[in-house]
N, C-alpha and C positions, 0 to 999 in steps of 0.2 A: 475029863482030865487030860486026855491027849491031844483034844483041841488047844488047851488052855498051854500045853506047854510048845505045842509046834506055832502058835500063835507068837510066845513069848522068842521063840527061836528064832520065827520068820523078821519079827521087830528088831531083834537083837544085828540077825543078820546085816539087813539093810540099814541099820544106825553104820554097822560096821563099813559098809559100803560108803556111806555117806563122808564117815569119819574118816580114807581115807587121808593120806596128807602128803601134798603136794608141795616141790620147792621148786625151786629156779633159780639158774647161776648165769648172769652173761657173761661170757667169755669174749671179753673186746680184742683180746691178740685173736683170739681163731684159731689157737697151736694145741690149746689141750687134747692131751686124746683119753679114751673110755677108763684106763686105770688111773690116771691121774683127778677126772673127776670123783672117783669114788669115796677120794678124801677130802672133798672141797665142803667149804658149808654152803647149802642153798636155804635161799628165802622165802618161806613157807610163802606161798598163793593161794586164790579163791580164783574162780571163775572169771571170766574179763580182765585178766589182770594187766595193764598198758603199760610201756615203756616208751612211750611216744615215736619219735622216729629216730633212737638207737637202736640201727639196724648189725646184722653181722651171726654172731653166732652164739644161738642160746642152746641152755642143756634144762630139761624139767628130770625131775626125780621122782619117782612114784612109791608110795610105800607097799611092803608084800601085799598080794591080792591075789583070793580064788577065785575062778568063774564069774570073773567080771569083762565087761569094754572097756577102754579108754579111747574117747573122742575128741577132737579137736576141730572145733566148730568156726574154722579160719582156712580158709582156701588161697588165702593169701603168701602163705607159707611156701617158701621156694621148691625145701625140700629139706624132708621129713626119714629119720631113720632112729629105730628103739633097739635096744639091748636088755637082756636080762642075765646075768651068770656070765657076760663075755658074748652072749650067744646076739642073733640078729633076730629080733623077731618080725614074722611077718604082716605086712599091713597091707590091711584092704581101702577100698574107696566108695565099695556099690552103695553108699550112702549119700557119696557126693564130698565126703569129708573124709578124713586118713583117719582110721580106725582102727584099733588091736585088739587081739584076747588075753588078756592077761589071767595067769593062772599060777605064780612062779611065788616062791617062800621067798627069794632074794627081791630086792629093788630094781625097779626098772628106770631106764635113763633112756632119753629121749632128746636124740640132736637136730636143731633145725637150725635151718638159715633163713634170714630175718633178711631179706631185703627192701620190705616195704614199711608196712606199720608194724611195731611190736605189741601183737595183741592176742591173748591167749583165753580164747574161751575155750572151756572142757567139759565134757558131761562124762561120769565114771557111774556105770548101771549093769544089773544084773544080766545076763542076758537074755532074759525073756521078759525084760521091763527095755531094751536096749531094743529088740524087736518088736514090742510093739509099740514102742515110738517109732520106730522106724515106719511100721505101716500108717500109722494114726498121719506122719510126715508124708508119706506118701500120696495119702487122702485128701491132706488138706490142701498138698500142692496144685492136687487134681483139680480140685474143687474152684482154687486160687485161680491157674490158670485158664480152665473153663470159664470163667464167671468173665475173664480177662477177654479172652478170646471172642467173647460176646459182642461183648461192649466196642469193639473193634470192629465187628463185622456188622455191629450196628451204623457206626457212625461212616462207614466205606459206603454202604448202602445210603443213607442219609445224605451224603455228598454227592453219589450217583444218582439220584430225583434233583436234591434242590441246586444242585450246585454250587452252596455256599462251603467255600475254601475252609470257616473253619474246623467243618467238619475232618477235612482233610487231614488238617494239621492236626489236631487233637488227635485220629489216629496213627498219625506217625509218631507224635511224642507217646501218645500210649505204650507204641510198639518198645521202644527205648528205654520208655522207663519198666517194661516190662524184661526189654533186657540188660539192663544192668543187676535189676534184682534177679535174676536169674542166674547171674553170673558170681553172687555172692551166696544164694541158698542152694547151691551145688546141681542145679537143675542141668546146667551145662556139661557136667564133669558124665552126669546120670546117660546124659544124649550123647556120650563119648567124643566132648568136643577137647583137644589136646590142651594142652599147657601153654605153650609156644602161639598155636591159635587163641587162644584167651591173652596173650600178652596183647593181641592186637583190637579183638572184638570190642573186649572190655572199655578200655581208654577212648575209641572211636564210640561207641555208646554211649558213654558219659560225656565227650565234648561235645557230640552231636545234639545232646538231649537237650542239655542246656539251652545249645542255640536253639532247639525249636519249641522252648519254654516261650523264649525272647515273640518268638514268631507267633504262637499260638495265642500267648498275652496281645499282641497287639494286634490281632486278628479279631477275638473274643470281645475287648473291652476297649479296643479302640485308642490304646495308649499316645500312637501317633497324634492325632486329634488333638490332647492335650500338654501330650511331656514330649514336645518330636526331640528334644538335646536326649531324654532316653535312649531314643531308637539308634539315633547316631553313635552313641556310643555304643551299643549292640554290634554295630557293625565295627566299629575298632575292637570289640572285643573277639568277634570271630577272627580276626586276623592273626590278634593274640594268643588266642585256642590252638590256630592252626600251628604258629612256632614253638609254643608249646609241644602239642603231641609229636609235632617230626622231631624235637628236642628229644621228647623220652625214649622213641622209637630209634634214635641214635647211638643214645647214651646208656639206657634202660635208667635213667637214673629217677627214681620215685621223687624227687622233690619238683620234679616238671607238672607228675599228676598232680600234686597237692596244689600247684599251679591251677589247676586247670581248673579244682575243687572250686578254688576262691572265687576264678570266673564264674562259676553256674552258682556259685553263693551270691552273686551279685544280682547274678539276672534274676533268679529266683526272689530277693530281698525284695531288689527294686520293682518288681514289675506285681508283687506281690505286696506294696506299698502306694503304688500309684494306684492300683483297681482299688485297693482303701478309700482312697483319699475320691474315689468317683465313683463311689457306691449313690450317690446322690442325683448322678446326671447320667449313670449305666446301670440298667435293670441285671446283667448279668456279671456287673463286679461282685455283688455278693456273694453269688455262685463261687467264682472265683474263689475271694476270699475265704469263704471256710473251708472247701474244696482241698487247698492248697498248704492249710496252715499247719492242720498235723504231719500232712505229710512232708512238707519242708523243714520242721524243728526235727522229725524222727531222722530224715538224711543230713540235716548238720548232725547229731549227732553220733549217728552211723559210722559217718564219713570223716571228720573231721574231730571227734572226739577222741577215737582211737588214737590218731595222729598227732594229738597236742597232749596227750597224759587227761584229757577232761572227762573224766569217768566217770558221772555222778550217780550211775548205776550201771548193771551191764548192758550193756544194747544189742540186744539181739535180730535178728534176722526175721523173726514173726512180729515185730514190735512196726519193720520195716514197711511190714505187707500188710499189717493193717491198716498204714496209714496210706499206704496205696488204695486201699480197697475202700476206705471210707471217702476217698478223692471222688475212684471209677462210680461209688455209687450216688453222690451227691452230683457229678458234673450226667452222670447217666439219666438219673432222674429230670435235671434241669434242661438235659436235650427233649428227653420225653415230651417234658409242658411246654418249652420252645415248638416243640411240632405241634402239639396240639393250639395252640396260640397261633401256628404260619396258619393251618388247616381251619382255624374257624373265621380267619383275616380272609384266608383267601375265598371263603364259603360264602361272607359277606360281601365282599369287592364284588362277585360274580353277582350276586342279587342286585349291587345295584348296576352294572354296568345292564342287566337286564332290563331295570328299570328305564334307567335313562334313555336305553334304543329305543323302548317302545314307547317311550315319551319325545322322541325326536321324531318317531315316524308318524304320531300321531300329530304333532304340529306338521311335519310337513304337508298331510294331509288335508292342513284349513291353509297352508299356502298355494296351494294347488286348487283350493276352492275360492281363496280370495281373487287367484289372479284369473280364474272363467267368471267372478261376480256373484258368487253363490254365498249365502246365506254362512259365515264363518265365524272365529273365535274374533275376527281382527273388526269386524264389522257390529260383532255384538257387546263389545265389551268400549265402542266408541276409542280404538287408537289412532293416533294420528299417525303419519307415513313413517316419519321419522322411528317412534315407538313400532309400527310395524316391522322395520327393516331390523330396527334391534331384535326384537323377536323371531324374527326367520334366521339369523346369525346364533342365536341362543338354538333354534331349532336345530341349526346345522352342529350343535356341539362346540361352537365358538366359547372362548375366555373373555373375560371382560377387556384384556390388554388386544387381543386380536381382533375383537367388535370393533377396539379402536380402531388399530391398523389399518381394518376392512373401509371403514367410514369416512378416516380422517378426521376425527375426533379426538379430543383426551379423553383419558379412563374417566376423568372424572362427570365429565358431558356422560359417558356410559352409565355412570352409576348413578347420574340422576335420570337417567329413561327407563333404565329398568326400575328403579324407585318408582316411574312413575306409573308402569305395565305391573309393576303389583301393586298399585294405591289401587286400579282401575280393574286391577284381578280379585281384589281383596283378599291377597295373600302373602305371606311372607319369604318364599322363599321357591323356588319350580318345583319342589315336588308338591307343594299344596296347588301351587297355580296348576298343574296338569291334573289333581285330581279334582278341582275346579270346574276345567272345561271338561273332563270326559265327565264329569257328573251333568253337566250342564246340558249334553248331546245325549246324556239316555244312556252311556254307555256304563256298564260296570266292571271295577277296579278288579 
């Protein structure tokens, strides 16, 4: 029976939790102050709720609540200050996001300054559902960027053997895109990187990254090759980027970034369009393409959702990192089989370059017999001079265009003597013809 009713308490409680009720009032003068809102009406919200880019200053209202948090899962917020009873309550961050304990019979009010996107996600929890989200967040970040960090030191490594650039590249845009999401899931705040310092890191990550989307795309799948008016305009658009960011870094004024947004909406579109359209003629557009697809529709709307009121649900910060994570494992994988593909190209090349030495040393060996008059391949199979000389050229590792050179002949006089040293070899092609004559001499292959 006492299960049965701490059961019903514990439900009751957390409905209660749930059922808080949140408003929000913007205040477009900026002049209200704490008594003056307490008779305002606010407009009841849910989690995400957008105001696109009416920036300035808003007020949320919280209704009474015991032993709970109230989070605000936006780091984008200038700056944050709560009240309950007149009083200032205090707010922490060690989560990476401004955080409170709320415990007050009265309502609590909550003032920020909006100077970017107006975008208000919240999570309101008990506080030992509050903690252990917070660990379970902590874990997975671990996990997240470990798994990141990998993949990273894979492809550094990968790039220092083969020396293919886009190893390279791929790790630099990794790094980027690893930090910008970083710079949204509080990871930065956690490494006690400042406020002031993020005004700069952030903005330079995300112009950056873009551009070396532009650079990794046409590294990867060879864009250049087929759309070079693409590339060209990559490069008007880093120019663009750059007057951008020193615009916002002037100004502080957010509609530079949303600037910037559009630029890496672009690159991202296009270059994520053209590897479509050449999945037919590039074995690793595919890769690409799925690689790229969740994770570019999750940062449109990450990104650009918040900032145009396009809310079709709330978009959170783990929705972000999946789509990362499904990218690093799909292009991780494809570098995998790309190695195992160089490694058994290269395992074969070496076989036959094996081959072919000791198939030129072993012809050199009957021109060395032909020319003291001994008993040879050139004497036994009846060639005439001419066919001879082709054959000591073929011996030496000669092409058919340079047997010409050598001769003064056209390729095509070439390609009827060697026609005619394999009608007289009865073979198709030098590796039959050489195991021909070493079979012919007793020798075994």
């Amino acid at each position: 029976m006492f299960r049965f009713f701490y059961l019903c308490f514990l439900i009751l409680f957390t409905w209660t939790v749930k059922a808080q009720e949140v408003g929000i009032y913007y205040d477009q003068t900026g002049d209200l102050t704490l008594p003056q809102m307490e008779v305002q009406d606010f407009k009841p919200i849910s989690s995400g709720y957008s105001n696109g880019l009416q920036r300035g200053i808003y007020w949320l209202k919280i209704s009474p609540a015991r032993e709970t948090i109230f989070q605000i899962e936006n780091n984008h917020i200038k700056k944050i200050e709560a009240f309950s009873n007149s009083n200032p309550i205090k707010l922490d961050r060690f989560t990476g996001f401004t955080s409170f304990y709320l415990n007050q019979e009265a309502p609590t009010y909550v003032k920020m300054l909006i100077d970017k996107e107006a975008y208000f996600p919240y999570t309101i929890k008990t506080r030992e559902d509050f903690r252990r989200a917070t660990v379970i967040n902590h874990i997975g970040m671990g996990l997240f960027y470990g798994f990141a960090t990998v993949c990273f030191l894979l492809n550094m490594g990968l790039f220092y053997n083969s020396k293919d650039f886009s190893f390279l590249f791929y790790s630099i845009f990794l790094f980027l895109i690893l930090s910008v999401i970083a710079h949204r899931d509080g990871l930065v705040e956690i490494l006690g990187l400042s406020d002031d310092m993020k005004e700069i890191t952030e903005p330079l990550s995300i112009s950056i990254g873009g551009l070396m989307c532009a650079v990794f795309a046409n590294e990867s799948v060879k864009i250049k090759n087929y759309f070079p008016f693409l590339v060209y305009s990559y490069w008007v658009l880093a120019v663009l980027s750059m007057v951008l960011l020193a615009l916002y870094f002037s100004t502080q004024d957010y509609l530079f970034m949303v600037g910037i947004y559009f630029v890496c909406l672009y690159i991202f579109l296009s270059s994520w369009i053209s590897s479509l359209l050449l999945i037919r003629v590039q074995s690793f557009a595919i890769v690409f393409c799925v690689a790229y697809f969740f994770m570019m529709i999750l940062a449109i709307l990450f990104y650009l959702g918040p900032a145009f009121d396009l809310q079709f649900f709330e978009m959170k910060k783990s929705y972000l990192k999946v789509g990362a994570l499904v990218e690093m494992v799909i292009i991780t994988l494809a570098i995998l089989y790309r190695l195992r593909v160089m490694e058994r190209s290269q395992n074969q090349m070496r076989e036959e370059m094996k081959f072919y030495l000791s198939q030129i040393s072993f012809l050199n060996e009957e021109l060395e017999k032909n020319q003291l008059g001994q008993d040879n391949i050139f004497t036994k199979f009846d060639l005439t001079s001419r066919e001879s000389e082709v054959l000591d050229l073929i011996a030496a590792g000669k092409t058919n265009k340079e047997i010409a050179d050598e001769l003064y002949i056209s390729i095509n006089t070439v390609k009827f003597h060697v026609k005619k040293v394999y009608e007289k070899l009865e073979v198709s092609n030098r590796k039959e013809a050489y195991q021909i004559v070493k079979s012919s001499n007793g020798e075994i292959l």
